[in-house]
Structures are given as C-alpha cells and as structure tokens.
VMD Tcl script that draws the C-alpha trace (Angstrom):
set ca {
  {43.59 -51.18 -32.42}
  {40.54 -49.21 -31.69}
  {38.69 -52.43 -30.15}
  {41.60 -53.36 -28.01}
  {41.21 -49.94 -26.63}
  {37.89 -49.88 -26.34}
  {38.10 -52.77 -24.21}
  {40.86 -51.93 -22.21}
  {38.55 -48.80 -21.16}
  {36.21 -51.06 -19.58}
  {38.67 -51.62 -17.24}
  {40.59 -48.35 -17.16}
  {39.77 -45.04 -17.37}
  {40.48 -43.66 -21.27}
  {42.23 -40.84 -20.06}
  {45.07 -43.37 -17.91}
  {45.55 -45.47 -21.37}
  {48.14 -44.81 -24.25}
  {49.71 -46.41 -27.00}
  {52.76 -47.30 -27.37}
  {55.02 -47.80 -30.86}
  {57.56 -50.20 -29.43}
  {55.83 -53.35 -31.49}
  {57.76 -53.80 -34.50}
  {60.17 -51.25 -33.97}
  {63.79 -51.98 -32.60}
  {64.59 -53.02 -29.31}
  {68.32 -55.04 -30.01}
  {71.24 -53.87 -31.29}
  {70.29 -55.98 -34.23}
  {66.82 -54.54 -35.15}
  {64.11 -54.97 -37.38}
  {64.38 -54.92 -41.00}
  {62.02 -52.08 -41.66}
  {63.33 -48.75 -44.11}
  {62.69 -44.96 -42.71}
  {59.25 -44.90 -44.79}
  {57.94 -48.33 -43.02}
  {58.86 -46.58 -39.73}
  {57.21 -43.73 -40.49}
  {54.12 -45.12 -41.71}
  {54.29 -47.32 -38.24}
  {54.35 -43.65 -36.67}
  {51.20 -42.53 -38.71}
  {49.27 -44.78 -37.52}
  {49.92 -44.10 -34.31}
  {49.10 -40.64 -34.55}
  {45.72 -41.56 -36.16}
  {44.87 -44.34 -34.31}
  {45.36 -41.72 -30.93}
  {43.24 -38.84 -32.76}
  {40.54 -41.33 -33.70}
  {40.57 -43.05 -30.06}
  {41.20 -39.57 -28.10}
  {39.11 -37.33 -29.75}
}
mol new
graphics top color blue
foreach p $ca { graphics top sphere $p radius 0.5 }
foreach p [lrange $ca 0 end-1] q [lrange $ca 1 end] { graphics top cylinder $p $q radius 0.2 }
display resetview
C-alpha cells in the first residue's frame, strides 16, 4: 500500500490523498464472510498503513 501511495503522490499532493477501508469490507446486504477480529485487523492496518504514509 505504501508504493501505491507513493505513486499516487506524484500526481497528487500527499496531503489531498487518503485511504479508504471499503475493499473487502461489506457493501451488499449479503456481505463478506469476514468475523469481527478479520475486520478489525482490516482496520489496523489502516491505521498503520496512514501513520507510516502520513507521518
């Protein structure tokens, strides 16, 4: 993840990007089969993929 955003700030400004968790998380009424901890752990990585990228 940190190369895609690397090389989306060639193009835009690292302050105008963001990530965003909606990959692999439900969008349907029917879902995703993931349980709370996969979710979570889906969430971490967001978190430290944004303090690593961001900081």
């Amino acid at each position: 993840m940190l190369r895609r955003i690397d090389e989306a700030a060639r193009y835009v400004p690292l302050e105008r990007l963001a990530l965003s968790p909606q990959c692999g998380f439900a969008s349907t009424e029917a879902g995703n089969l993931l349980t709370e901890d996969e979710q979570w752990r889906k969430l971490e990585l967001v978190v430290d993929t944004a303090r690593k990228a961001w900081s």
